[in-house]
DRENTI-833643 format. One line per 5 residues: number of its first residue (from 1); their letters; for each residue z, x, y of C-alpha. Coordinates in steps of 0.001 Angstrom, whole numbers, plus 524288, in hexadecimal, padded with zeros to 5 digits. Layout:
! DRENTI-833643
NUM = A = Z X Y; ...
//
This chain:
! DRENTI-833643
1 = XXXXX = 89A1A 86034 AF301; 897D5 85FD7 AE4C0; 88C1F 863D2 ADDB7; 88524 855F3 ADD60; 887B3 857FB AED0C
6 = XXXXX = 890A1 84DCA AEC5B; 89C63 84FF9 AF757; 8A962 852EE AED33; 8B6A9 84B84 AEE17; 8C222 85185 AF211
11 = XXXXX = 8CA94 849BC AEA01; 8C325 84FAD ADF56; 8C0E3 85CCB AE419; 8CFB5 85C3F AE57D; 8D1DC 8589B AD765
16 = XXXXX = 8C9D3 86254 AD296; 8CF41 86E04 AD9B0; 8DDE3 86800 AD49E; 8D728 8697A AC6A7; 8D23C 875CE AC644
21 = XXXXX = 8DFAB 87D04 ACC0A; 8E63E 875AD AC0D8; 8DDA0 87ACB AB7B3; 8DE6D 88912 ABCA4; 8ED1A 887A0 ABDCF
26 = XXXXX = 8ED57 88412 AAF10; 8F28B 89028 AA7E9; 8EA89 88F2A A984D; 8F180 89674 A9004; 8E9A8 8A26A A8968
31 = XXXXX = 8E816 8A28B A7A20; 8F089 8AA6D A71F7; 8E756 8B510 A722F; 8E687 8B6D7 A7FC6; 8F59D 8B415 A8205
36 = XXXXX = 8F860 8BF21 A78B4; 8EDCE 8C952 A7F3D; 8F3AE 8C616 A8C3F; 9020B 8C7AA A8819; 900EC 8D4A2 A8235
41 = XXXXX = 8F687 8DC19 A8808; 8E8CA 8DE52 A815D; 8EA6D 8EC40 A7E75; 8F5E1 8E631 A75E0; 8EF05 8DB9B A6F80
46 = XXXXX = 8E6B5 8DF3E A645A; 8DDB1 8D0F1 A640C; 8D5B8 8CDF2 A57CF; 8CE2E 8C26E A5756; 8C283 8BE83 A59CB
51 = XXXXX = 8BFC2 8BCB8 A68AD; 8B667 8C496 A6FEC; 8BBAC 8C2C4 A7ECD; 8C98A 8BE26 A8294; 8D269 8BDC0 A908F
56 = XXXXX = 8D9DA 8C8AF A9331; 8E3AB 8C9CD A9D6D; 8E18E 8D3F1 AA969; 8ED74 8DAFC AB106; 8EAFB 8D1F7 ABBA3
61 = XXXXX = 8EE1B 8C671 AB29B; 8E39B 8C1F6 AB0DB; 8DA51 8BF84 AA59D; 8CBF8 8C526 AA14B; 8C093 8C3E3 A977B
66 = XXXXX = 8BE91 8CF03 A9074; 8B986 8D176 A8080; 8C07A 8D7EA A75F1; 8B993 8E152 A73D3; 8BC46 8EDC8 A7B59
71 = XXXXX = 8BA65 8FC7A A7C5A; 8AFE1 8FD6F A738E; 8B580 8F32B A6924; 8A907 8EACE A63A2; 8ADB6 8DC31 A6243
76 = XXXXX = 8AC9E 8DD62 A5260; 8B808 8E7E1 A51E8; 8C230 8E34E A5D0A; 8C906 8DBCE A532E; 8C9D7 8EA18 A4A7F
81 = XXXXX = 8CD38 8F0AA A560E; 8D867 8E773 A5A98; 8DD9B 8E9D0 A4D81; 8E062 8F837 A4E24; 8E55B 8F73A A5B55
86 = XXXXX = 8F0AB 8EF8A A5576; 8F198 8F6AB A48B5; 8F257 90361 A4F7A; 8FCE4 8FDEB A590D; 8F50B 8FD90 A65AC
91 = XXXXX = 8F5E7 8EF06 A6659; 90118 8E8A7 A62E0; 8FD1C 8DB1A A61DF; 8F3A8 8D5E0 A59E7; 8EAF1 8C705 A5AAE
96 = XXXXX = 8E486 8C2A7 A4EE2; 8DA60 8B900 A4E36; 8D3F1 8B16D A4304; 8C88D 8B95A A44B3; 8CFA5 8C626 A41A0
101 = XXXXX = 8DAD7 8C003 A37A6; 8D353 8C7A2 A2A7E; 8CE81 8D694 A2AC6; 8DA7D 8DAB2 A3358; 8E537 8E0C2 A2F42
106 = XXXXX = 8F151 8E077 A3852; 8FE7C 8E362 A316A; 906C4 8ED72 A3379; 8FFDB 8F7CF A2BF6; 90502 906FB A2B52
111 = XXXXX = 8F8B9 90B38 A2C22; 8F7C1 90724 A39DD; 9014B 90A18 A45E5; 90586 8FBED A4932; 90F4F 8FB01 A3E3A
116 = XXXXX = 916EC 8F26D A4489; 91AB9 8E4E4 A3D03; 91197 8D970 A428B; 915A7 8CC13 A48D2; 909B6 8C2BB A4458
121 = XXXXX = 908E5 8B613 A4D0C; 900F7 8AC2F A47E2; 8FD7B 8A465 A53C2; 8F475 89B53 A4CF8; 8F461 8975A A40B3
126 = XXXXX = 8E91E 899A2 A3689; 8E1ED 88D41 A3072; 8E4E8 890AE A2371; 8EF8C 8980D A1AAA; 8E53E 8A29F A15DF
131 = XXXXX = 8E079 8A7A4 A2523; 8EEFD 8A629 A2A0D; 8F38D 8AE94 A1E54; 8E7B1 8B7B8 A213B; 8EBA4 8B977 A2E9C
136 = XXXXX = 8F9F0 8BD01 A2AAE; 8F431 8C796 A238D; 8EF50 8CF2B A2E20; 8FC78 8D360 A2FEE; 903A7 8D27B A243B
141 = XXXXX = 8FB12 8DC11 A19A5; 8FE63 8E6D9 A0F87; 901FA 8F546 A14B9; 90A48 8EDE7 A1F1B; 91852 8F43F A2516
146 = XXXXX = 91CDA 8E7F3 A29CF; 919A1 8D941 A268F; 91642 8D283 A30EF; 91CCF 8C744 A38C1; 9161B 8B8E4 A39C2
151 = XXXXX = 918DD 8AF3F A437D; 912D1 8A27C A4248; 910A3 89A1F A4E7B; 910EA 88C07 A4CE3; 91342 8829E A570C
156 = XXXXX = 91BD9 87761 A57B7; 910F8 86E5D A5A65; 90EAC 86440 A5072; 9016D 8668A A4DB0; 901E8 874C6 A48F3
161 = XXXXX = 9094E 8728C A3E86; 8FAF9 86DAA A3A32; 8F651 87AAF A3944; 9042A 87FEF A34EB; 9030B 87620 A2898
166 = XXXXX = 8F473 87A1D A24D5; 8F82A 888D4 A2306; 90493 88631 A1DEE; 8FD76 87E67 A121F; 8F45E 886C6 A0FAC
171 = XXXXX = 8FEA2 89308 A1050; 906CD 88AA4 A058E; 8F9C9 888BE 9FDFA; 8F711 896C3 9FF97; 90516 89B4F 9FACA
176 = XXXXX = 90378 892DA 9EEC1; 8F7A7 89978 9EAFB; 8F945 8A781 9EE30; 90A9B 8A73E 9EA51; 90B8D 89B54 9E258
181 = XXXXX = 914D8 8958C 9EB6F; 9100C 88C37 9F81E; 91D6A 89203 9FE2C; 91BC0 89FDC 9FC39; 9152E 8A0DE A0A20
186 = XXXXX = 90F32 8ADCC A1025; 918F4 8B371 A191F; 9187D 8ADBB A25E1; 90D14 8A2C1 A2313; 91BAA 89C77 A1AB6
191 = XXXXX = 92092 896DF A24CC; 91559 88E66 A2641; 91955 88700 A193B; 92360 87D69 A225C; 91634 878A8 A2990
196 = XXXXX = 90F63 87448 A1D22; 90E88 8666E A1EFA; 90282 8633D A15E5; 909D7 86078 A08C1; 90F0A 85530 A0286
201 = XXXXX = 9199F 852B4 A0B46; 912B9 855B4 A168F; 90AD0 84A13 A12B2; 91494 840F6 A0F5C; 91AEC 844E2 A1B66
206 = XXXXX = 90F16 8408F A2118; 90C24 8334A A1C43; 91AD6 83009 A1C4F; 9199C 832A6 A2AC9; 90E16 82AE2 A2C2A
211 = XXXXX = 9141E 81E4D A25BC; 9208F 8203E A2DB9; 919E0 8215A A3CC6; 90FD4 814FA A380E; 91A7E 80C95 A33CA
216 = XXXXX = 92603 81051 A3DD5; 91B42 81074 A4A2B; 915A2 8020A A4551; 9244D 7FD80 A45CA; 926D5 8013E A51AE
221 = XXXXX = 91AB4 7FD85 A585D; 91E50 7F10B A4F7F; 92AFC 7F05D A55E3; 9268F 7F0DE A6241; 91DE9 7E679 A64BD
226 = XXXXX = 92A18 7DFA4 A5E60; 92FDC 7E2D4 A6B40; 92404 7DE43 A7214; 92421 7D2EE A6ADF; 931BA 7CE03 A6CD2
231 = XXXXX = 92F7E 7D229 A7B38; 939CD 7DAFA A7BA8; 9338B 7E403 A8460; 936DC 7E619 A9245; 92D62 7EBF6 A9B13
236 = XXXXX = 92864 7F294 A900B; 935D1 7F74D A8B1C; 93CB2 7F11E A7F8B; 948AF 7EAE0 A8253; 955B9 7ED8E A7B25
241 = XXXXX = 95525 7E054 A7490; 94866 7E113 A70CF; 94B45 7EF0F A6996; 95786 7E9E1 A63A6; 94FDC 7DD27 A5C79
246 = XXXXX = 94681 7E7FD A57DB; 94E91 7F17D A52FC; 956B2 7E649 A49B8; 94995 7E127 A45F7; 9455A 7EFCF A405B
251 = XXXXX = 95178 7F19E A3A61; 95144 7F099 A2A60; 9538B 7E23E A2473; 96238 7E4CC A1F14; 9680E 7EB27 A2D71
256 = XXXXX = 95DC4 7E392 A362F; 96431 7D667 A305A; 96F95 7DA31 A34BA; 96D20 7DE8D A4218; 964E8 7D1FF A44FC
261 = XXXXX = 97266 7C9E3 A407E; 9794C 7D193 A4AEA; 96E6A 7CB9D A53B9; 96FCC 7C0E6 A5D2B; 96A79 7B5E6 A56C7
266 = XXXXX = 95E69 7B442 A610A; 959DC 7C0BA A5E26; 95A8F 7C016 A4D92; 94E2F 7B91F A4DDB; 94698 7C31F A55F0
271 = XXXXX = 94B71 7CC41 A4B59; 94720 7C601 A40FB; 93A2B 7C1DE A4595; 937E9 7CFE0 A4ADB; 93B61 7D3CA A3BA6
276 = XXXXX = 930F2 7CBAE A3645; 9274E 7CDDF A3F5B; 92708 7DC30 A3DC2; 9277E 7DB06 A2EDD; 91C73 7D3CD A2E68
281 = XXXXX = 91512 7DEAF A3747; 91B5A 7EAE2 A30F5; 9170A 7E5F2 A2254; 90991 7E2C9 A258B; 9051C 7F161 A29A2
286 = XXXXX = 8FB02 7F798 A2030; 8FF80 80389 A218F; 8FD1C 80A60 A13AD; 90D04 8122E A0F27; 90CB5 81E0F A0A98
291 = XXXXX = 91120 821C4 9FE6F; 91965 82BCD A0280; 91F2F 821FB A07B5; 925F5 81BB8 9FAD7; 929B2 82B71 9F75D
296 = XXXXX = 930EC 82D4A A035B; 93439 81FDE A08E8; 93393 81DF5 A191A; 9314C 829CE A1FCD; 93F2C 82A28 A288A
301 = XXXXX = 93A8C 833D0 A3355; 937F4 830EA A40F3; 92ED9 8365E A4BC1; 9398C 832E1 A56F5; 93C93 83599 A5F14
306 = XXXXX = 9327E 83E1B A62DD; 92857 83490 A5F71; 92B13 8261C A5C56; 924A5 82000 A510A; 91864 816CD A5A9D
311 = XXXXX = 9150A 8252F A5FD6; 913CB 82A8D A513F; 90AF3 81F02 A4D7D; 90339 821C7 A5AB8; 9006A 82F7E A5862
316 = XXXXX = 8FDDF 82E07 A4B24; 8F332 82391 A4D24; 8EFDE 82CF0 A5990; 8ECFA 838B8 A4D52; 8E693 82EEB A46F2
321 = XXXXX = 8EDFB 83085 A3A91; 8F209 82239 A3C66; 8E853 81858 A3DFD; 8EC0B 80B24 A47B3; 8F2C9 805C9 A3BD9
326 = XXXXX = 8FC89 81141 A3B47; 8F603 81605 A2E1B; 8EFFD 8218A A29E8; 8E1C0 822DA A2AFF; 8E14A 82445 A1A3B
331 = XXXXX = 8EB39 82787 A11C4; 8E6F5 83575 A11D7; 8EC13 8372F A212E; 8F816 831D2 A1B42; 8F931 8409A A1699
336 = XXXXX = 8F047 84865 A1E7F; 8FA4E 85155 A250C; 8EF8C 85A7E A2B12; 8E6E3 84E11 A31FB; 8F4E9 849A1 A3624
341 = XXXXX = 8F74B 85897 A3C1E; 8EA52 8592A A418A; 8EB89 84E4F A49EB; 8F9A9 852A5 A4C1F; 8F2D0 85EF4 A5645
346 = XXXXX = 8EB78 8546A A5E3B; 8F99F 84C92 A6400; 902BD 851EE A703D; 90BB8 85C6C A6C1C; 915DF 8535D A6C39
351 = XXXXX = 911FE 84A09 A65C9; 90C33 854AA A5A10; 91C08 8591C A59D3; 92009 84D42 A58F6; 91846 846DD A4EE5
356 = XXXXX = 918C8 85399 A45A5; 9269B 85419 A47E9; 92834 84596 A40EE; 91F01 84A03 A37F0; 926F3 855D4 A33B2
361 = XXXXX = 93455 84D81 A3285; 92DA1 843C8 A28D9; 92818 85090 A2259; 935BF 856C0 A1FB1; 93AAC 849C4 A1C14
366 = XXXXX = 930FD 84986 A12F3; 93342 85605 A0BC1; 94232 853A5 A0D49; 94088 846C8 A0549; 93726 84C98 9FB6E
371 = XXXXX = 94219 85629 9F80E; 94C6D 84DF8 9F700; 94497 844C2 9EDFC; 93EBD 84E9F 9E5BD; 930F6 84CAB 9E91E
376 = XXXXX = 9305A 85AB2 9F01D; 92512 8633D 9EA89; 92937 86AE0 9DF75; 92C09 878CB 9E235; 936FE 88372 9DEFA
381 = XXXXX = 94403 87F8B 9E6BB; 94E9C 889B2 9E8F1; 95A3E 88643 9E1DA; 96405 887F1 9ED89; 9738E 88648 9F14B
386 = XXXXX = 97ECB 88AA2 9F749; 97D7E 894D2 9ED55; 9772C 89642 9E24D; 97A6C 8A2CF 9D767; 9793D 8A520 9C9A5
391 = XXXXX = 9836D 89C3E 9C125; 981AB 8A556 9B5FB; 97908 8B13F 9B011; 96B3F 8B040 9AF9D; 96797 8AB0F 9A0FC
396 = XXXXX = 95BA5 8B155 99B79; 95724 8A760 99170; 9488C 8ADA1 98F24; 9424A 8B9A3 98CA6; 93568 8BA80 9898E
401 = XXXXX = 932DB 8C470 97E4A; 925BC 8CA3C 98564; 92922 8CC13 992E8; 93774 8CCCA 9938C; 93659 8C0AD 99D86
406 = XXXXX = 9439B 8BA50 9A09F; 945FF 8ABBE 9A09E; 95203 8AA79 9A97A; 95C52 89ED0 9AAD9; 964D0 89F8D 9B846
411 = XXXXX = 9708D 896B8 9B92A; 971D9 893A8 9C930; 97D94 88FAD 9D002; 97A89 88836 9DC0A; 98422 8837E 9E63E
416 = XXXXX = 97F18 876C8 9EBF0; 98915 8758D 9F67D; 988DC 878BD A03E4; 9947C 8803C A0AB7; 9969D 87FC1 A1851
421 = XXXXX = 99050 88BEE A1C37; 983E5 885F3 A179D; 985F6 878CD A1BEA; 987F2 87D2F A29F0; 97D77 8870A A2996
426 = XXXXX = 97388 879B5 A23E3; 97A17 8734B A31AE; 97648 87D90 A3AA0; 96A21 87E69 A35B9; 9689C 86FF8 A3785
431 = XXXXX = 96CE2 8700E A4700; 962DB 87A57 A493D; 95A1C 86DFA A4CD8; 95B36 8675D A583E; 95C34 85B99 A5588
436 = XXXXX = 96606 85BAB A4C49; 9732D 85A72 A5336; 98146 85FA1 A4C98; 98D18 8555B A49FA; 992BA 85B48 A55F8
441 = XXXXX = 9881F 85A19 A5D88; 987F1 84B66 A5A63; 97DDC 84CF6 A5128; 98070 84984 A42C1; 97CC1 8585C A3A69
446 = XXXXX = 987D2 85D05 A3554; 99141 85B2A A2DAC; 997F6 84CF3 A2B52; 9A43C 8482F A2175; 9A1EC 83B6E A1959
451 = XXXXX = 9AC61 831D7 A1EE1; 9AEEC 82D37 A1029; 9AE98 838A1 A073E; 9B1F4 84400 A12D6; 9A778 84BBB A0E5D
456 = XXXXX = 99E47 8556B A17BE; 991DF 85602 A17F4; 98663 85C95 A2047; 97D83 85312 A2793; 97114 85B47 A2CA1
461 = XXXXX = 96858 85288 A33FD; 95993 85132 A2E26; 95336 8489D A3721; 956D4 84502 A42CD; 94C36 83B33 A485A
466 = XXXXX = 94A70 82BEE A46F4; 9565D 822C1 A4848; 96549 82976 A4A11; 968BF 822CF A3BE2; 95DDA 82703 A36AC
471 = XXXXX = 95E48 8359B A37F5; 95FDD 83D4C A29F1; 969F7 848CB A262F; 96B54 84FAA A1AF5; 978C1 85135 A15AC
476 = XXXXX = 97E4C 85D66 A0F81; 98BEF 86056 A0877; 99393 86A61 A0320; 98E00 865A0 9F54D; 98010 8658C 9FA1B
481 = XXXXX = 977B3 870BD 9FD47; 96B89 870CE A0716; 962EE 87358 9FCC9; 96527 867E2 9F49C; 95FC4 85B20 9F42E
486 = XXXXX = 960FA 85679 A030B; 9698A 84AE4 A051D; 967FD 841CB A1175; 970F5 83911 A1AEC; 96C69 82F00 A2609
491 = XXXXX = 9741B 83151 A3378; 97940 822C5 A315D; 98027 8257F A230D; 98368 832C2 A27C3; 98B3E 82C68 A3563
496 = XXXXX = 98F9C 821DA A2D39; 99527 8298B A219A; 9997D 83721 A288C; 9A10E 83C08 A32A2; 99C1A 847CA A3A14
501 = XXXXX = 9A478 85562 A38B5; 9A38C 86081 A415B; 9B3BE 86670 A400F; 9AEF3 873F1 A3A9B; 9BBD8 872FE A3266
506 = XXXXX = 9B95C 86781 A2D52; 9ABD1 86B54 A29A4; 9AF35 877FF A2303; 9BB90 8706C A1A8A; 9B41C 864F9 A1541
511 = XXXXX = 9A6D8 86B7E A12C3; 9ACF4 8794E A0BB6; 9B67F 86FDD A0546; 9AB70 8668A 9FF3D; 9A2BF 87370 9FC74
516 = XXXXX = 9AE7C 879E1 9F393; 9B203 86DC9 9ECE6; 9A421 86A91 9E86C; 9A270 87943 9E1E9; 9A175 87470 9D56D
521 = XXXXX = 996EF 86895 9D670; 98EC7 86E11 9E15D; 98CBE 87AE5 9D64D; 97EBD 877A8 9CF84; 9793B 87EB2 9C3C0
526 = XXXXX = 9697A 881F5 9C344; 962B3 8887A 9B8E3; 95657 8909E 9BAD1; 94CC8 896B5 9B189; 94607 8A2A3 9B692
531 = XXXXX = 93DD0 8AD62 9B256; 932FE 8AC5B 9A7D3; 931C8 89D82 9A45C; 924A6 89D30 99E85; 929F5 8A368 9920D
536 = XXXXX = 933E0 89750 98FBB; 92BA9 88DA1 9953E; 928C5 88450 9896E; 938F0 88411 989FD; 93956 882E6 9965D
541 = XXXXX = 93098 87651 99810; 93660 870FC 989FF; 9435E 8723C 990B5; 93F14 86D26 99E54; 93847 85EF2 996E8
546 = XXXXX = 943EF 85E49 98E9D; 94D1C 85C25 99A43; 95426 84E43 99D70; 94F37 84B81 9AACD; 943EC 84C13 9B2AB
551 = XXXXX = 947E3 855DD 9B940; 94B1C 85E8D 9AF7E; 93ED8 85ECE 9AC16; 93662 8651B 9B724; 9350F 8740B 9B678
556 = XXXXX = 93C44 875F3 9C56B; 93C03 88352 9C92A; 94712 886F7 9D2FF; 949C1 8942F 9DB42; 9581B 898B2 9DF0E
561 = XXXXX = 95C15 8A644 9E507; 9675F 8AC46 9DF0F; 96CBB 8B80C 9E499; 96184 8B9AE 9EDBC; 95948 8BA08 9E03B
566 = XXXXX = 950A9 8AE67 9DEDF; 94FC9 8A5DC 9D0EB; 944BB 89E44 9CE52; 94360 895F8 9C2AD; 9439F 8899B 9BB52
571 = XXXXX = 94EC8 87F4B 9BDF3; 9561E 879EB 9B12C; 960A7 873CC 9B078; 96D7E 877A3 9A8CF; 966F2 86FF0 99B1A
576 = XXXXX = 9599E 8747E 99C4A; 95F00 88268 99CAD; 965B1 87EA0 99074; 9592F 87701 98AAB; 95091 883B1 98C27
581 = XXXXX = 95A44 88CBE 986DB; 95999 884A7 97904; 94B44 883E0 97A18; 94CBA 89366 97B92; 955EA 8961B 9719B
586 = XXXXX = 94FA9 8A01E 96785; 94461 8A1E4 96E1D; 93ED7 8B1D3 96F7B; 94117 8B18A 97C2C; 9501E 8AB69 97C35
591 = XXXXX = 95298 8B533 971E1; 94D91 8C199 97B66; 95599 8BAF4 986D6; 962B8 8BBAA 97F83; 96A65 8C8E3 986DD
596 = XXXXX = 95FEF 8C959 992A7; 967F3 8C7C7 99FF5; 9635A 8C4C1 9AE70; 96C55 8C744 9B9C0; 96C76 8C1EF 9C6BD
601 = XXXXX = 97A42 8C066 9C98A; 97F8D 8C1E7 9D788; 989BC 8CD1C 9D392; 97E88 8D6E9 9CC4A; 97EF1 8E2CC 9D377
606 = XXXXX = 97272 8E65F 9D084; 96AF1 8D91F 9D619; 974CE 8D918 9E1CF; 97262 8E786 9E682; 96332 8E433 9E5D4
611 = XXXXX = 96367 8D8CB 9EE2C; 96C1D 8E045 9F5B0; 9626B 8EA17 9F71A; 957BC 8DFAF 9FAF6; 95F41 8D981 A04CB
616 = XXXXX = 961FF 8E5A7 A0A79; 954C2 8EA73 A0ABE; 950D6 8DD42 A1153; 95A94 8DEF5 A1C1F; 9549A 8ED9D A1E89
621 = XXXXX = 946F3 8E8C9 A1EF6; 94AD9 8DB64 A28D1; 952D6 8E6FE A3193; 945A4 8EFA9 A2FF3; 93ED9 8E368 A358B
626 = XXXXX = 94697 8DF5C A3F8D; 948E1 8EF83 A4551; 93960 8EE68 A4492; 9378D 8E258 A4C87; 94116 8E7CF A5634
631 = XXXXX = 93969 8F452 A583B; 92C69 8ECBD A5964; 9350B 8E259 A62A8; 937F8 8EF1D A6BCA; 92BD6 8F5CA A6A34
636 = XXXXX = 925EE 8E804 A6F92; 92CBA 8E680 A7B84; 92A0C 8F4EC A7F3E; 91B1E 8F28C A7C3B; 91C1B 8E5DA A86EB
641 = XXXXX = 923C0 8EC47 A90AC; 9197D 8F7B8 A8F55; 90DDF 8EE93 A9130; 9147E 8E5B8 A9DB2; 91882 8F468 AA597
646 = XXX = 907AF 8F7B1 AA22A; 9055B 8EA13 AA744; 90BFB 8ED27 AB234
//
């Protein structure tokens, strides 16, 4: 009987009892806090946060209630007291909350007797750039021994590179302000940079995304009640006919007309009227372009096959970025990149990876474009080769009668060719992916002959969903380097032009051969200014307008390493070195220049035996390192096996 005095049901007395020893059999996991506090012991575990009670576990294995606060500790001074356990060694582990991530001071300090170098885990990270870099600094301060070592976790879920991008923007903001460079990062929080998605391209990426899923889903769902229409369905499957009509009526005017004249002449109609009909329907939508759109023309990245283009359009409408129409709800969602991660979190796991994932290829294709047109943002590029070295002495063409400052002019020598060593070190890097697959593993990365002219080249697969003919490679040569101006084939031209090579011989003969006879034309010239510039800068611009092209005229600063030395300094070409020479001519400063010498040649003792020195005092320190992480390693594992024989 119940408690209304009613007589129970078994069948639901039955039920219940089923229920409740499924719920006690259901193992929750503990949180982090606990997990840690259970693995390690509590008289290990220095905790400082800002809970009063928490579950401990017993020797019997199981757990208890208990406060903080013991042997005499008040509540307001556990934290403290936590905190000289672990600086004075008696705990070796240490939890830090946002409650105690200011006022504590946790870095390997001399003045204490934990010295040793600390492993900082950020399990979650902080909201903004400012607390996260606060909390970094509880272990990384002045009067240290050792720096300390940060590992960010980040999981592959989708929807935490939300919270990945927000820091990462505001840590780019940050470095602009406080180094004057958005990529000069702050130790560990660097990495982040890669997950900053809120910036121009991230945007573009965005609507370009948007436009593509709303236009390719509304075909195919267009498409298909084509099928329906024709009644080419059987038993809710389409049959082969009824795909094959379709596909020739999809197909682009010049190639479709000739498939449908291959066409029995029953069927041409169908085609035709199938043509029309979805014209008609596929012109009429009201969908508003965007104008990134005319920029960077159709957007040719798929979601397949992990997601076909109907589910993209179904779980964007189910985020309600996309309105019934397939539209955005304004033109400002069209470009809201944290609404569209926000809504990201509340989707299956799957389907988060999934849709992030597409949104990531059209992303990179995106920035990849922007490069190769020019429209990248501004910012100093690294003037790189096969090798680049000095082509003559450094030319001292100013010398500013006050301060003695030099105004420097570096002749560069840069190899833009690739030799094999470097070409097969850009393909191994390129099958570290899975789903790239090697020449000889059928696949088509690697390296191919041109059946006309017999020459090699490197085919590295760039994407590798959407249809087979459709998939994009980039294509390097002995003459081209990886860091110049990317140039593309489709799997089609590349199968129909090449033939695939994998003789190591044959490799090695026509590659090296190509590379040695191109020595002379792959060999570029580039000019930089360096050191003081302000004092010539009236020349400097005078020379810069008076230049023939367009080009010529932007002040480009560039950045090459030389020697291990880096150069940084204004780009001119061979005639505006020439032009601002004549403009200097007689000048104070020319006139002090004339006898003053700069080396930084590769044979000067002097500069060899110091980076010498540096290397070799890097190699001591990294040895010093790893002989430290070793002991620590050892003294570990003695610590554990200590605390499991007390356990036992």
């Amino acid at each position: 009987f119940d408690l209304l005095e009613q007589p129970a049901v078994p069948e639901a007395v039955q039920i219940r009892a089923e229920l409740l020893r499924r719920l006690d059999a259901i193992d929750m996991p503990s949180n982090a806090l606990d997990l840690v506090i259970g693995h390690f012991g509590v008289e290990h575990v220095a905790e400082m946060t800002g809970r009063k009670m928490r579950f401990v576990k017993d020797g019997a294995g199981g757990t208890r209630w208990e406060p903080r606060a013991q042997n005499g500790v008040s509540q307001d001074q556990i934290n403290i007291a936590e905190k000289d356990a672990f600086m004075g060694g008696t705990k070796r582990v240490a939890i830090i909350s946002d409650a105690a991530s200011s006022g504590i001071s946790l870095h390997a300090d001399p003045r204490f007797a934990n010295t040793r170098q600390r492993l900082h885990i950020t399990l979650e990270l902080a909201w903004s750039a400012d607390k996260m870099l606060q909390q970094f600094g509880r272990t990384h301060r002045s009067n240290q021994i050792t720096a300390p070592h940060y590992v960010l976790l980040v999981s592959n879920v989708g929807g935490e590179k939300r919270f990945a991008s927000s820091v990462a923007r505001r840590l780019e903001m940050l470095g602009a302000i406080t180094r004057g460079d958005r990529r000069g990062g702050h130790g560990a929080a660097a990495d982040l940079v890669q997950y900053n998605l809120d910036t121009v391209h991230g945007h573009t990426a965005l609507a370009l995304m948007f436009d593509a899923v709303a236009e390719k889903s509304e075909a195919a769902a267009l498409w298909e009640r084509a099928l329906r229409m024709l009644q080419c369905h059987r038993q809710g499957v389409p049959t082969l006919l009824g795909l094959a009509v379709v596909a020739v009526a999809q197909k682009k005017q010049a190639q479709g007309n000739r498939d449908v004249a291959r066409l029995p002449q029953g069927l041409q109609k169908y085609v035709l009227k199938l043509r029309e009909w979805a014209s008609q329907r596929q012109s009429g939508s009201s969908r508003q372009r965007p104008q990134e759109r005319n920029v960077y023309g159709d957007c040719p990245k798929s979601p397949t096959p992990r997601m076909s283009w109907t589910t993209a359009g179904e779980v964007l409408k189910r985020m309600r970025v996309l309105n019934a129409n397939l539209a955005t709800q304004s033109d400002a969602d069209r470009h809201n990149i944290n609404k569209f991660l926000n809504r990201l979190l509340g989707l299956p796991v799957q389907t988060q990876n999934a849709l992030f994932e597409y949104y990531t290829s059209v992303f990179k294709w995106v920035v990849v474009t922007a490069k190769a047109t020019g429209r990248l943002e501004p910012s100093i590029e690294t003037i790189s080769g096969e090798s680049v070295s000095l082509a003559t002495e450094p030319e001292v063409l100013h010398k500013e009668p006050n301060s003695s400052a030099l105004t420097v002019h570096y002749t560069l020598s840069v190899d833009s060719g690739l030799s094999l060593a470097s070409a097969n070190g850009a393909l191994t890097e390129a099958l570290k992916s899975r789903a790239v697959k090697s020449t000889q593993q059928g696949g088509a990365t690697g390296f191919w002959q041109q059946t006309r002219s017999q020459r090699l080249i490197l085919a590295l697969e760039m994407s590798s969903g959407g249809e087979a003919g459709q998939r994009l490679f980039r294509v390097l040569r002995p003459t081209l380097h990886t860091s110049t101006k990317p140039q593309y084939i489709r799997h089609k031209d590349l199968r129909a032009r090449y033939r695939p090579v994998t003789v190591e011989d044959e490799i090695s003969r026509a590659w090296q051969g190509e590379y040695a006879e191109s020595e002379k034309g792959r060999t570029q010239e580039k000019h930089l200014l360096c050191g003081a510039v302000l004092p010539i800068w009236n020349a400097l611009t005078t020379t810069l307008a008076g230049a023939a092209s367009k080009a010529g005229k932007q002040l480009l600063v560039r950045r090459a390493e030389v020697n291990g030395r880096p150069i940084i300094g204004v780009s001119l070409s061979k005639e505006a070195v020439a032009s601002l020479k004549r403009h200097l001519d007689g000048s104070a400063g020319a006139e002090a220049a004339r006898g003053t010498h700069v080396t930084l040649r590769e044979d000067d003792p002097q500069e060899t035996e110091r980076l010498q020195k540096e290397e070799l005092r890097r190699e001591q320190k990294r040895q010093r390192i790893k002989q430290r992480h070793q002991l620590d390693e050892q003294e570990r594992t003695n610590w554990e096996r200590q605390r499991d024989a007390s356990k036992r």
